[in-house]
N, CA, C and O atoms as a CHARMM CRD file, in Angstrom:
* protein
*
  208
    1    1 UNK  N      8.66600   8.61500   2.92400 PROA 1      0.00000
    2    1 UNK  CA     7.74700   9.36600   2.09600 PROA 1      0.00000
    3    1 UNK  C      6.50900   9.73200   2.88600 PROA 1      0.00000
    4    1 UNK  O      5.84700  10.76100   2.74800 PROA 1      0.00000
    5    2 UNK  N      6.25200   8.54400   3.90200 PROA 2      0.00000
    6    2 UNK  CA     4.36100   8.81400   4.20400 PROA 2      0.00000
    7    2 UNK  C      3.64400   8.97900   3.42500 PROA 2      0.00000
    8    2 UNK  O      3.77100   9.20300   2.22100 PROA 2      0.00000
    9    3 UNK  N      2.41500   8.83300   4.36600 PROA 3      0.00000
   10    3 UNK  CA     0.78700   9.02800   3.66100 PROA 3      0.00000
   11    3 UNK  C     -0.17500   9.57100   4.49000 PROA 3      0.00000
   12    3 UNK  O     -0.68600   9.30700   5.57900 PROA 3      0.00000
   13    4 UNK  N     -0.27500  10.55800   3.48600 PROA 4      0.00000
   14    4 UNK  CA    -1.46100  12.04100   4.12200 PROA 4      0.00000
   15    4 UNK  C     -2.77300  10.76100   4.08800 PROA 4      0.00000
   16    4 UNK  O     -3.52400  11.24800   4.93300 PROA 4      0.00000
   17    5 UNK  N     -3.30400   9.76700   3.73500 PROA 5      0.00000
   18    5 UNK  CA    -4.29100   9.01800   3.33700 PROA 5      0.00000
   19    5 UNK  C     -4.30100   7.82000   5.27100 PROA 5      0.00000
   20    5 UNK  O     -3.28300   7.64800   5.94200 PROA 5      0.00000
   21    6 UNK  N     -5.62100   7.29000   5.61800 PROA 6      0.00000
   22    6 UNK  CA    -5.46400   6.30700   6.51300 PROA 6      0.00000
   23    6 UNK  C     -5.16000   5.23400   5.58000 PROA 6      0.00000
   24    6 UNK  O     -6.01000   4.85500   4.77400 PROA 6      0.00000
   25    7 UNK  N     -4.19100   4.80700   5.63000 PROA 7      0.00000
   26    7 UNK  CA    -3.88800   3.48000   5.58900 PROA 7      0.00000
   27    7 UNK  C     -4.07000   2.99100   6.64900 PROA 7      0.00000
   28    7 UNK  O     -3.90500   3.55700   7.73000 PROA 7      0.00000
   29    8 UNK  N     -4.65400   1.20500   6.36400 PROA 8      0.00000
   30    8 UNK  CA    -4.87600   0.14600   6.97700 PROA 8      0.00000
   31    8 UNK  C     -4.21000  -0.96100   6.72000 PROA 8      0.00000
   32    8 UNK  O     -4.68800  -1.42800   5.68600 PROA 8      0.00000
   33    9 UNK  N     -3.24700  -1.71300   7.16700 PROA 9      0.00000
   34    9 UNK  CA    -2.34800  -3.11600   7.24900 PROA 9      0.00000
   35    9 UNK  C     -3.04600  -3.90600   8.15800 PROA 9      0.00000
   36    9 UNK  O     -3.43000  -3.70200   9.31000 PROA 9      0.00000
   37   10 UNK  N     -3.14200  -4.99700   7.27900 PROA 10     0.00000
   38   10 UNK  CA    -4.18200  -6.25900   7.97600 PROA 10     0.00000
   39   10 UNK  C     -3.60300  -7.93800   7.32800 PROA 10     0.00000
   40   10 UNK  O     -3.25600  -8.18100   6.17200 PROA 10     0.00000
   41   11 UNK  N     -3.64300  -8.67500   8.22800 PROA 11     0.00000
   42   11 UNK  CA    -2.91300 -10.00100   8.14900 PROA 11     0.00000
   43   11 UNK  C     -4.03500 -10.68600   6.91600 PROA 11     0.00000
   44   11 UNK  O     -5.23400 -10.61300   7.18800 PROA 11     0.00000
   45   12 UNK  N     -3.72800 -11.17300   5.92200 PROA 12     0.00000
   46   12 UNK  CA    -4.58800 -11.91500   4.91200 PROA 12     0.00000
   47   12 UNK  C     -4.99300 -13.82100   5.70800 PROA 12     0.00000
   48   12 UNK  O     -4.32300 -14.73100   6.19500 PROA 12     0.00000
   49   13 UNK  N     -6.04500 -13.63100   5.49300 PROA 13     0.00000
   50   13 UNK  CA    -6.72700 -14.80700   6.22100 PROA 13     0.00000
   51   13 UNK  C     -6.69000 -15.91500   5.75900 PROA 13     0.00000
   52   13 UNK  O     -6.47600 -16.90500   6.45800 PROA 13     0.00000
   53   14 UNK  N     -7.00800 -15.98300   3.76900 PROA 14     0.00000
   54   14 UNK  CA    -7.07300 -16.71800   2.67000 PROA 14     0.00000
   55   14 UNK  C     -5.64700 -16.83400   1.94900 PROA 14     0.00000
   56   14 UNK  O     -5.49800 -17.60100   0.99700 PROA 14     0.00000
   57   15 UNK  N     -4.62900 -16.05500   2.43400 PROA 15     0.00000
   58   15 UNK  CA    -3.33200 -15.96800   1.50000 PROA 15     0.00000
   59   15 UNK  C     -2.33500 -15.68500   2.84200 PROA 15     0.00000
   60   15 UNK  O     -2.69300 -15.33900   3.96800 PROA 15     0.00000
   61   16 UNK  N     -0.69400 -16.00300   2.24500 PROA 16     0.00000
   62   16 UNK  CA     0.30100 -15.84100   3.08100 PROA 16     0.00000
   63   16 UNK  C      0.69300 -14.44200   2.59300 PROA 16     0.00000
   64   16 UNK  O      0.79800 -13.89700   1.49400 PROA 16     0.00000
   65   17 UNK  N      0.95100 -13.91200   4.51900 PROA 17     0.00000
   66   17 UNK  CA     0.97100 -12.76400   4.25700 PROA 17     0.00000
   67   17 UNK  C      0.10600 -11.01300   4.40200 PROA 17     0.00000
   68   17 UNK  O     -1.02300 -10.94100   4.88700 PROA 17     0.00000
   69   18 UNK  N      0.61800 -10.15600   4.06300 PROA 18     0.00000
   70   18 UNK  CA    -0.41800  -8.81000   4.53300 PROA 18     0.00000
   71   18 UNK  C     -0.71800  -8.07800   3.38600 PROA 18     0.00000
   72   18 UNK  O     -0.03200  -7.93800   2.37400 PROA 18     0.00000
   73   19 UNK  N     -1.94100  -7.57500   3.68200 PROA 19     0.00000
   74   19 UNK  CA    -2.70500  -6.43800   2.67700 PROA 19     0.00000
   75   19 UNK  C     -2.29900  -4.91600   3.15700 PROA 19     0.00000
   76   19 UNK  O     -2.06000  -4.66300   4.33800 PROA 19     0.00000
   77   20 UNK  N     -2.25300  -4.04700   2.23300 PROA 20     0.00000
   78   20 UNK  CA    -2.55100  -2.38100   2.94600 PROA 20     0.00000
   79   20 UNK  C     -3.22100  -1.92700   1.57500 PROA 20     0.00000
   80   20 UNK  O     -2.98200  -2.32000   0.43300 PROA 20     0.00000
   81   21 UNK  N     -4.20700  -0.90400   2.07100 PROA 21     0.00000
   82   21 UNK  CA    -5.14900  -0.41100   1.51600 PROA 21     0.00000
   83   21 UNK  C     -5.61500   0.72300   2.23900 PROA 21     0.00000
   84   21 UNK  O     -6.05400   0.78400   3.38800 PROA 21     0.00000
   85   22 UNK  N     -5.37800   1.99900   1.00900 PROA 22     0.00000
   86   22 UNK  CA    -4.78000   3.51600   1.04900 PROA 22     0.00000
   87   22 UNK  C     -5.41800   4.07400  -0.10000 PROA 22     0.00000
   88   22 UNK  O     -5.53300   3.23400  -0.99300 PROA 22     0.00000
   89   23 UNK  N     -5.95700   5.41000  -0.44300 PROA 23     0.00000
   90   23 UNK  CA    -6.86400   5.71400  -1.41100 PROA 23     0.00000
   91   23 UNK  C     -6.86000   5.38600  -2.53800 PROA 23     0.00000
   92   23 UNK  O     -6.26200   5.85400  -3.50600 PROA 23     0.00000
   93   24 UNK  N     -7.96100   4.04100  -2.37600 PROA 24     0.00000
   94   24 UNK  CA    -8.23100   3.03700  -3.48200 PROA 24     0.00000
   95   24 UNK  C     -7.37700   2.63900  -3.87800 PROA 24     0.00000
   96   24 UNK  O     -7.39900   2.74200  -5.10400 PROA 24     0.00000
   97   25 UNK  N     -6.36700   2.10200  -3.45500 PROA 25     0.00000
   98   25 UNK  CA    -5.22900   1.08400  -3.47500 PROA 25     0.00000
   99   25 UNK  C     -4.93700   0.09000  -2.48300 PROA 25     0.00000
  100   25 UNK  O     -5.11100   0.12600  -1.26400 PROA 25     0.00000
  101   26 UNK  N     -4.42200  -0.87800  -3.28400 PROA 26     0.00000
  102   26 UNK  CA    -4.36200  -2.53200  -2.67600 PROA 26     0.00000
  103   26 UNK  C     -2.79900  -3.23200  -2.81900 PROA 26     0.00000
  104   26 UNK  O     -2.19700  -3.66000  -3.80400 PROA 26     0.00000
  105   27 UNK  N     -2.54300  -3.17200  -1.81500 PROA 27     0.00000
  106   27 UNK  CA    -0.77000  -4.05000  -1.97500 PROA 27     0.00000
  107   27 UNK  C     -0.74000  -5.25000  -1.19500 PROA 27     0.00000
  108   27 UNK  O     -1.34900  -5.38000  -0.13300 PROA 27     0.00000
  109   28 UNK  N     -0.03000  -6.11700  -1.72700 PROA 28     0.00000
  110   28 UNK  CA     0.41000  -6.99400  -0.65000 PROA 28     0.00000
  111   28 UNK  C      1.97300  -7.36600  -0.44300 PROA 28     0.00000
  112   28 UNK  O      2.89200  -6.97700  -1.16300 PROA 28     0.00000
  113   29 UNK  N      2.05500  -8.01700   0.44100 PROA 29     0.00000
  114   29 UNK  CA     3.48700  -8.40300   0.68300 PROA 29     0.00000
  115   29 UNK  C      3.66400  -9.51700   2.31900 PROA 29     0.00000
  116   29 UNK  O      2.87000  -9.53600   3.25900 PROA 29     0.00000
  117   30 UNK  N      5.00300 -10.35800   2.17200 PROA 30     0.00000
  118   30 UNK  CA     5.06600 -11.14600   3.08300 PROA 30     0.00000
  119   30 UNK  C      4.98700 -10.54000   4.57200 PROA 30     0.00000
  120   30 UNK  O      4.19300 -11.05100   5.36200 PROA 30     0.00000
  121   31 UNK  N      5.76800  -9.49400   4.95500 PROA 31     0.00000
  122   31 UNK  CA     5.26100  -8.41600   5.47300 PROA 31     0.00000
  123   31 UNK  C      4.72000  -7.23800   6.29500 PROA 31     0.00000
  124   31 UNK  O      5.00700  -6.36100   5.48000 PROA 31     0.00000
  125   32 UNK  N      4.35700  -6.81600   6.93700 PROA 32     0.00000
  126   32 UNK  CA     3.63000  -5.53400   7.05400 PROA 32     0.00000
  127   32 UNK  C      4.74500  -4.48800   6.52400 PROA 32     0.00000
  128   32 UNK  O      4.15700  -3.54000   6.00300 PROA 32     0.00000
  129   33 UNK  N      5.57200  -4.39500   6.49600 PROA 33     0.00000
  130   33 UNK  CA     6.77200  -3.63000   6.22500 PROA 33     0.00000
  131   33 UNK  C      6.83900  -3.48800   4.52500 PROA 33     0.00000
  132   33 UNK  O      6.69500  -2.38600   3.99400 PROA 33     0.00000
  133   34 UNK  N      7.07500  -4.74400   3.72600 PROA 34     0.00000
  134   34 UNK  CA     7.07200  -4.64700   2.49200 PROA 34     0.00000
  135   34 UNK  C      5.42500  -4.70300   1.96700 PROA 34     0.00000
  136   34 UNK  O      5.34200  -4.66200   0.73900 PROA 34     0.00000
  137   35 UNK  N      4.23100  -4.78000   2.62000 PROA 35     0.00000
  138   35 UNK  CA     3.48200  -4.20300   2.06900 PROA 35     0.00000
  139   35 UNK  C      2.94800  -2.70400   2.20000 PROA 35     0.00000
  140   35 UNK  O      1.92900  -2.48200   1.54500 PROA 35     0.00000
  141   36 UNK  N      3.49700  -1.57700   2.98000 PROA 36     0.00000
  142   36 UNK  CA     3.87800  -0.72600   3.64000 PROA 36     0.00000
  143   36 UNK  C      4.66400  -0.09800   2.70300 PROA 36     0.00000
  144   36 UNK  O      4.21500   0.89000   2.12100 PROA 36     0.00000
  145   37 UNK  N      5.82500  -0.53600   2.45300 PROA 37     0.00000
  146   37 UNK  CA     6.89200  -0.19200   1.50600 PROA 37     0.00000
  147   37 UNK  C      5.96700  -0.36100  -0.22100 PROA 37     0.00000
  148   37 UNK  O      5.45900   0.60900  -0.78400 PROA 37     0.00000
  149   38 UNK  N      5.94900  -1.43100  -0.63900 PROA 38     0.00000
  150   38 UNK  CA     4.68100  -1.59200  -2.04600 PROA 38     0.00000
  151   38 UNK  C      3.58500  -0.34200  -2.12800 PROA 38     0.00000
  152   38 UNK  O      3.47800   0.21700  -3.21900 PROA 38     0.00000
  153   39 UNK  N      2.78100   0.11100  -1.03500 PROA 39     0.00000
  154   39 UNK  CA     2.03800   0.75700  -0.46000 PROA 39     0.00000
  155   39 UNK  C      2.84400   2.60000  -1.22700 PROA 39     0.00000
  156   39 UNK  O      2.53300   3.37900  -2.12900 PROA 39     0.00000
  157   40 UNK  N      3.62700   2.53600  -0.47900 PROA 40     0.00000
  158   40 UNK  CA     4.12600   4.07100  -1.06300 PROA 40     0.00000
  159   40 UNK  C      4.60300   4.19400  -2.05300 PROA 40     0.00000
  160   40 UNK  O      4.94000   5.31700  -2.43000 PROA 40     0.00000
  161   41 UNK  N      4.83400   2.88900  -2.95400 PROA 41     0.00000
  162   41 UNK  CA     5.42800   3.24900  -4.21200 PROA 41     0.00000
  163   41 UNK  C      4.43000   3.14400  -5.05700 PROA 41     0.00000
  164   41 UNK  O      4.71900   3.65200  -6.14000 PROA 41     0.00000
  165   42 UNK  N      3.24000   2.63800  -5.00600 PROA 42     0.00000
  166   42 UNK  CA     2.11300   3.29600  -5.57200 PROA 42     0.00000
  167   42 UNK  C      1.96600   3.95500  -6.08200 PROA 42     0.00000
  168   42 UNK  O      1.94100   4.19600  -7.28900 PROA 42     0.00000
  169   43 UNK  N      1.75500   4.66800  -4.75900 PROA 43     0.00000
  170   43 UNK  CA     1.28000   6.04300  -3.97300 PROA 43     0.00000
  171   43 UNK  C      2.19200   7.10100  -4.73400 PROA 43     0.00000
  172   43 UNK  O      1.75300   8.24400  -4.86500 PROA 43     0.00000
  173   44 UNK  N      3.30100   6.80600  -5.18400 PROA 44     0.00000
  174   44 UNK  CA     4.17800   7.79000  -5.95800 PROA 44     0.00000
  175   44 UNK  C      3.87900   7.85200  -7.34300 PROA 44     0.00000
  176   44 UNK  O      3.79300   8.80600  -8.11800 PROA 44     0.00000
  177   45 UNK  N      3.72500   6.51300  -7.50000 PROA 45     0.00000
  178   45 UNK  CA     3.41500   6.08000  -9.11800 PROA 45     0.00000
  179   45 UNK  C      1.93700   6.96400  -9.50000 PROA 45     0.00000
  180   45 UNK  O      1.83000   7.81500 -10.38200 PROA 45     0.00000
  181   46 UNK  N      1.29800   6.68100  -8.94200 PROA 46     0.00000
  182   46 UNK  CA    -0.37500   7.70400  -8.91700 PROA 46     0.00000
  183   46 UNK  C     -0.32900   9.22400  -9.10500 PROA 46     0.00000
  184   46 UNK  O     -0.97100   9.89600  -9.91200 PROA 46     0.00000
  185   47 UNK  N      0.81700   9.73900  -7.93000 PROA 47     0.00000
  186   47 UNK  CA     0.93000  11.13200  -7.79500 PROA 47     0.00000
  187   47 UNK  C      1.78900  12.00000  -9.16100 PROA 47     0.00000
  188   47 UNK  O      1.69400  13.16100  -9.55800 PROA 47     0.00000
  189   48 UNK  N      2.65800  10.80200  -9.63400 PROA 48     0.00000
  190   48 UNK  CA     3.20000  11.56700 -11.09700 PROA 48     0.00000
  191   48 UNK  C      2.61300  11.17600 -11.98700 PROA 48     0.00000
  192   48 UNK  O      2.84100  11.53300 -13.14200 PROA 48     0.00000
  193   49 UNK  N      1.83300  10.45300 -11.69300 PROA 49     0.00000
  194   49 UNK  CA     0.99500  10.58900 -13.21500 PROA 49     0.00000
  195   49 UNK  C     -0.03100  11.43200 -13.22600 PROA 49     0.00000
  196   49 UNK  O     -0.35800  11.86100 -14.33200 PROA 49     0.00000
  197   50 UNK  N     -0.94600  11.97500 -11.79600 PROA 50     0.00000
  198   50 UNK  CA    -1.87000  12.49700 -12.12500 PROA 50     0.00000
  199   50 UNK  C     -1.26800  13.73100 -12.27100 PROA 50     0.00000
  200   50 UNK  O     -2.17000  14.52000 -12.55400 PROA 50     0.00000
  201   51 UNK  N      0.48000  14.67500 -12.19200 PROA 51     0.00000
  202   51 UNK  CA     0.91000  15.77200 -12.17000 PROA 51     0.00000
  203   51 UNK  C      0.76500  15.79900 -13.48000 PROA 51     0.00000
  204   51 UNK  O      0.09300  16.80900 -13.68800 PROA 51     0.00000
  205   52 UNK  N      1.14600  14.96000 -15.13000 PROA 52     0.00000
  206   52 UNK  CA     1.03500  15.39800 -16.07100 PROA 52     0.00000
  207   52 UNK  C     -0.47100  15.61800 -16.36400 PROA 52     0.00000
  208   52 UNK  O     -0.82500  16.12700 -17.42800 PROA 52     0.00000
């Protein structure tokens, strides 16, 4: 799918596991891949809702 947005994936310091954070959105996952993956399904979820 991608993202026209910078996303940033970063190792969580306080929790097991990674963050990504993409216009004004926050995912996590065990990871960089499945928070990456969490990350674009968002990102989809956002884009059809703001189409209706």
């Amino acid at each position: 799918m991608g993202c026209e947005c910078n996303m940033k994936v970063f190792k969580m310091k306080n929790r097991k596991g990674y963050a990504a954070i993409c216009d004004e959105h926050l995912t996590e996952g065990l990871t960089k891949e499945a928070a990456i993956e969490r990350m674009e399904k968002a990102l989809a979820r956002t884009a059809k809702k703001n189409k209706k």
